[in-house]
C-alpha positions in Angstrom: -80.4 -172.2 -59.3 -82.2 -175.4 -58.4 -80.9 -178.2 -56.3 -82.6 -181.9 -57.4 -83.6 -183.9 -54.4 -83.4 -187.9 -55.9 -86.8 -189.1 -54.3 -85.8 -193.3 -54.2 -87.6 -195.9 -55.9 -89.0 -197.6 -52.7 -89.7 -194.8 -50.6 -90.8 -195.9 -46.9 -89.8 -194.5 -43.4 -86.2 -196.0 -44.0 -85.3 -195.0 -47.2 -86.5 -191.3 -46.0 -82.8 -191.0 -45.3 -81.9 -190.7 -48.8 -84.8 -188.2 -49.5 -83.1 -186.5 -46.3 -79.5 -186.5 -47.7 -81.0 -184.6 -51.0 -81.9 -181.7 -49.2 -78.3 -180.0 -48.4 -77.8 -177.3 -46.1 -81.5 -176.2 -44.4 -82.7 -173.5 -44.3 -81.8 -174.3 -48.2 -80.2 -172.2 -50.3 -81.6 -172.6 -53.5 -85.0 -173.9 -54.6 -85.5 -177.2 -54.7 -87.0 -179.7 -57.8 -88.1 -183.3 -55.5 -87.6 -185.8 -57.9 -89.7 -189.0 -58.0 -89.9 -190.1 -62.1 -88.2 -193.2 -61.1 -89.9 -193.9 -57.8 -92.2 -197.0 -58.6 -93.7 -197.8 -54.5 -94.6 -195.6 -51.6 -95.4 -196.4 -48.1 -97.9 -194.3 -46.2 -94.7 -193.3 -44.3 -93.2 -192.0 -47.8 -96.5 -190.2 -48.9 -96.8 -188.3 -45.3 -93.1 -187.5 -45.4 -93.3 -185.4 -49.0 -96.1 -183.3 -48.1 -94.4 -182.7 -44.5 -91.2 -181.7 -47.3 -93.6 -179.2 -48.7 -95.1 -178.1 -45.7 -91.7 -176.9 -44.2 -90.6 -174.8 -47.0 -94.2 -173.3 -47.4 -93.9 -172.7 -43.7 -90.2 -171.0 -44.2 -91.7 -169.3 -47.2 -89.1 -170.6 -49.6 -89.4 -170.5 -53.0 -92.5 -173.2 -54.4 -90.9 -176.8 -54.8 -91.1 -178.6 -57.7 -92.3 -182.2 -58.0 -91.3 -184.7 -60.4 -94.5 -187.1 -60.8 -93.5 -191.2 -61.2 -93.4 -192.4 -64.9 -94.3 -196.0 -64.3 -97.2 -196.5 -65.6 -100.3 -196.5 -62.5 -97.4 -194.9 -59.9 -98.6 -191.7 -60.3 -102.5 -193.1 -60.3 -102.4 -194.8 -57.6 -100.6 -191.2 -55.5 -103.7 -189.6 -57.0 -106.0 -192.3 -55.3 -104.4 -192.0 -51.8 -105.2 -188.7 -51.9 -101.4 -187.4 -52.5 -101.8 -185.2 -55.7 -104.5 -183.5 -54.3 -102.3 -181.8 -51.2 -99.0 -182.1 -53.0 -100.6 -180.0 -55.8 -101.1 -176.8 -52.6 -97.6 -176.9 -51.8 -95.0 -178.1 -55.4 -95.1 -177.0 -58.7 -96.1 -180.6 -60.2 -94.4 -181.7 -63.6 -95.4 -184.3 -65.7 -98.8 -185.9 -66.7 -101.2 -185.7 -63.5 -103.5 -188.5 -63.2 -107.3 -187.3 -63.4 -107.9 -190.2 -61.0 -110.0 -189.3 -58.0 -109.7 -189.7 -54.7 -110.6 -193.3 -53.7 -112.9 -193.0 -50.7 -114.3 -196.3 -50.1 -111.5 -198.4 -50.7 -110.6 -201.8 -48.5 -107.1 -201.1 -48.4 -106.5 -197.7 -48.0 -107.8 -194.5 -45.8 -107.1 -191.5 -48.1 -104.1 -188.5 -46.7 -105.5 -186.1 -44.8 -104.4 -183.4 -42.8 -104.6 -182.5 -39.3 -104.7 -179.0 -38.2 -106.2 -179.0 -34.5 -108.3 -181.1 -31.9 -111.3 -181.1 -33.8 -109.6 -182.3 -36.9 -108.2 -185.5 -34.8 -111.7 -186.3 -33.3 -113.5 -185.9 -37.1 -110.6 -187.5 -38.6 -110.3 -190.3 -36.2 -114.2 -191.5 -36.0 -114.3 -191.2 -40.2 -111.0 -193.4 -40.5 -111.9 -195.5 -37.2 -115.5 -196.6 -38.7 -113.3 -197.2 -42.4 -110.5 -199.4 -41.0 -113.0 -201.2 -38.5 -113.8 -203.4 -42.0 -110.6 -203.6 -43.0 -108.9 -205.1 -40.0 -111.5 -207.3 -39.3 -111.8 -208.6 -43.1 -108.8 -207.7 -44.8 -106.7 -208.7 -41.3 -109.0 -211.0 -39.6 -108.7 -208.9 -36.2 -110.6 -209.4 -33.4 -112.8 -206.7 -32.4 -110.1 -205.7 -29.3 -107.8 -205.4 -31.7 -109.9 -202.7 -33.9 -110.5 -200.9 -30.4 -106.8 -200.4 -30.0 -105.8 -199.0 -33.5 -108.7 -196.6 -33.3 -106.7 -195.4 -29.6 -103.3 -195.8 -31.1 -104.6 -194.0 -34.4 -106.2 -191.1 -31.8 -103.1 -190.8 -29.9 -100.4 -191.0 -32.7 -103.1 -187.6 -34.0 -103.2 -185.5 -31.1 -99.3 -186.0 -30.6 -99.2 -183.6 -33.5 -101.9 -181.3 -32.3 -99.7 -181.2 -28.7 -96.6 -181.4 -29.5 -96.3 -180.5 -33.2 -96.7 -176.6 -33.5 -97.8 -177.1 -36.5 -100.1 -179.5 -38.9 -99.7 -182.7 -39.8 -100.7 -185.6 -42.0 -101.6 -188.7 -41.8 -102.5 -192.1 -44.1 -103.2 -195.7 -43.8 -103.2 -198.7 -45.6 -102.6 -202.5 -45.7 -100.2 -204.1 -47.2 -98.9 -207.9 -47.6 -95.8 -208.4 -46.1 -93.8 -210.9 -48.4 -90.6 -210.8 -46.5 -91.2 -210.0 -43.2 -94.7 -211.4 -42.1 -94.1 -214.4 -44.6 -97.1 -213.2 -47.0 -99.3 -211.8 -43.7 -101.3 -208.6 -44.2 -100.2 -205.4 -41.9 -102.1 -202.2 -41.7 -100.0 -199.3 -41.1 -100.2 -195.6 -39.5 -98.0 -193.2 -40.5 -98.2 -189.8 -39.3 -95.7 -187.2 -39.7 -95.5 -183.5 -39.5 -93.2 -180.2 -40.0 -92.8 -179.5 -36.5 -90.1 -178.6 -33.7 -89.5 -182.1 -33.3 -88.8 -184.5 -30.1 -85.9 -182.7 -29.1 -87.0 -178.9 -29.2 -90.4 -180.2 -27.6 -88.6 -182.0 -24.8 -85.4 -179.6 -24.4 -87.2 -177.2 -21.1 -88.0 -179.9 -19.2 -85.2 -182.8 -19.9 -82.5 -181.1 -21.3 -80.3 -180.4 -18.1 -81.5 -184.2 -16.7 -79.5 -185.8 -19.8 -76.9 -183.3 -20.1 -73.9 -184.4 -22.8 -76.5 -187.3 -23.8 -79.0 -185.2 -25.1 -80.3 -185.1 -28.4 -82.4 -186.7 -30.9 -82.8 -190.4 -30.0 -82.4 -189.8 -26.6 -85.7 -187.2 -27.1 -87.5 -189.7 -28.7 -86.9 -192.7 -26.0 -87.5 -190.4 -23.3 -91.0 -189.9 -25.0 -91.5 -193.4 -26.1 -90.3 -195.3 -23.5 -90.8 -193.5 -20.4 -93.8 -191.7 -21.5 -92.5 -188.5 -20.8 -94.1 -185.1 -22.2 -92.9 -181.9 -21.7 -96.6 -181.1 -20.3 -96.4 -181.9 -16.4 -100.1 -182.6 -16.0 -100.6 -186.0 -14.7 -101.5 -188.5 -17.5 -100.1 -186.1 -20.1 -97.3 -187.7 -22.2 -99.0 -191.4 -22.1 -100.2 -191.5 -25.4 -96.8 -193.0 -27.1 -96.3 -195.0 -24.1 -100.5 -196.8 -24.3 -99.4 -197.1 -28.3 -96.4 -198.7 -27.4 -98.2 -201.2 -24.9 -101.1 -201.8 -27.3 -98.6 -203.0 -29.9 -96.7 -205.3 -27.4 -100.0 -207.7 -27.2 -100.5 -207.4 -30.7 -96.6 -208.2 -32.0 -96.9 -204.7 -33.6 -94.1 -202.1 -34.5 -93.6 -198.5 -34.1 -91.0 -196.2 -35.2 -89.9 -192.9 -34.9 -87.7 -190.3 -36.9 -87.0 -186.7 -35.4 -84.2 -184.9 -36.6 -80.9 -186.7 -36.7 -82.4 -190.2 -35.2 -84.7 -192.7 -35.7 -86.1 -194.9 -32.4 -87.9 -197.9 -32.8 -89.7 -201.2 -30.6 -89.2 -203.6 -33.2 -91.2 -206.9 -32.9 -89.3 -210.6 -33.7 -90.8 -210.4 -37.4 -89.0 -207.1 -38.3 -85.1 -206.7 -38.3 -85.2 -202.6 -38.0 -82.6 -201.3 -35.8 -83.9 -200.3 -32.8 -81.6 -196.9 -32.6 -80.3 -195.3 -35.3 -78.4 -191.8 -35.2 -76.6 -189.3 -37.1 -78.9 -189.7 -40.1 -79.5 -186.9 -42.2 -82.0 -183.8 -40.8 -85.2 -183.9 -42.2 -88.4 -181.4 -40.9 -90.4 -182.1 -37.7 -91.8 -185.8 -36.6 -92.6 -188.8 -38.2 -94.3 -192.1 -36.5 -95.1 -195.4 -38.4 -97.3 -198.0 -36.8 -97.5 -201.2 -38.0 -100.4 -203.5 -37.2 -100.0 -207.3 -38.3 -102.7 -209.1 -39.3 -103.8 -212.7 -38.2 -101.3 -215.5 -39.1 -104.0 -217.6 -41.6 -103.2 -221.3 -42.7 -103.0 -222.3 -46.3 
């Protein structure tokens, strides 16, 4: 028996939920068929979140997933040229026509998917996409060069969180987009990294569990982290890396948000209208963080 997880047609770090509410009782019982024909848009934060999908039941060695490619015509093109197809194809049983489109490596818009295993992968994954996005901020964004420092720390920092925290790999993907809506037609580069992890909660549970008590859970592991810069490490200067994110994107009028498990925390600048604490949303495997960088505000 297969159970069909409805992948939605915008798929981004909020409408993840709906991808989450697909998935039924975890570990799951049945195999399951992802489907995305009618999906026509994906954030970064949608691409990471799929392969992090796969990842988990590879990882729980469930039966191979199935993955229903988009049937808009250039969807499914434009997956292969962020570098989607070519991971998704490791860990889903792929159905319908797959683009023969290749990875886009030079693009001004986008920094392919990768995956991050260890330290060494953040350091040679971080210089390569560092040197990439240092043109597209400053030409696609109009960034000062402070500004290109920063995302290349935040960018480092968002990484390692995986390699420390994680237990497991992780992705990660960027790209700029033009915000219609909410940055009135501004460009915004975003991070998103996500992995299959233990999550905030599990991470966190040894060392702050007790200090919460009833309040415990989810959101209240991911504020802990974000806003007081807290890690379950007790090193001094361990745990700051959400926390230096988090100040770099105050200066900057930036965004981050965070899904782990049942909750979703976020520092929401005044040009965004996400809540800042959701809970209670349906499970879905390990970590996921989506940084949003806006780009200068240019006149017409």
């Amino acid at each position: 028996m297969t159970r069909i997880v409805p992948v939605p047609q915008h798929l981004d770090h909020l409408t993840l939920d709906q991808l989450a509410a697909g998935l039924g009782p975890w570990p799951p019982d049945s195999r399951l068929l992802v489907d995305a024909h009618a999906t026509e848009w994906s954030s970064p934060a949608g691409f990471v979140a799929l392969l992090t999908l796969g990842q988990a039941l590879a990882e729980l060695g469930a039966p191979t997933p199935e993955l229903t490619l988009p049937v808009t015509e250039g969807v499914a093109s434009y997956w292969a040229k962020a570098g989607v197809l070519r991971h998704a194809e490791q860990l889903f049983q792929l159905h319908g026509k797959v683009p023969r489109r290749r990875v886009d490596e030079t693009s001004d818009i986008l920094l392919p998917l990768t995956i991050i295993r260890n330290a060494a992968d953040v350091m040679e994954i971080v210089g390569r996409l560092t040197e990439q996005a240092t043109q597209i901020l400053k030409h696609e964004l109009g960034l000062e060069s402070s500004v290109v420092v920063g995302f290349g720390q935040s960018l480092s920092e968002a990484c390692q969180n995986i390699v420390e925290h994680a237990g497991t790999a992780g992705w990660v993907a960027v790209h700029v987009y033009v915000y219609r809506k909410r940055l009135s037609g501004r460009k915004g580069a975003v991070i998103a990294v996500s992995d299959a992890g233990i999550g905030f909660r599990r991470s966190l549970d040894a060392t702050q569990g007790k200090r919460f008590g009833d309040r415990w859970g989810d959101a209240q592991a991911i504020e802990t982290a974000l806003i007081h810069g807290i890690s379950r490490f007790r090193d001094p200067g361990r745990g700051q890396g959400l926390s230096g994110i988090k100040r770099y994107l105050a200066r900057w009028e930036g965004k981050i948000s965070i899904r782990s498990g049942t909750a979703r925390v976020a520092i929401v600048p005044a040009w965004d209208d996400e809540p800042p604490r959701m809970e209670g949303l349906p499970w879905f495997p390990g970590s996921q963080v989506t940084i949003v960088i806006p780009g200068e505000e240019r006149s017409t």
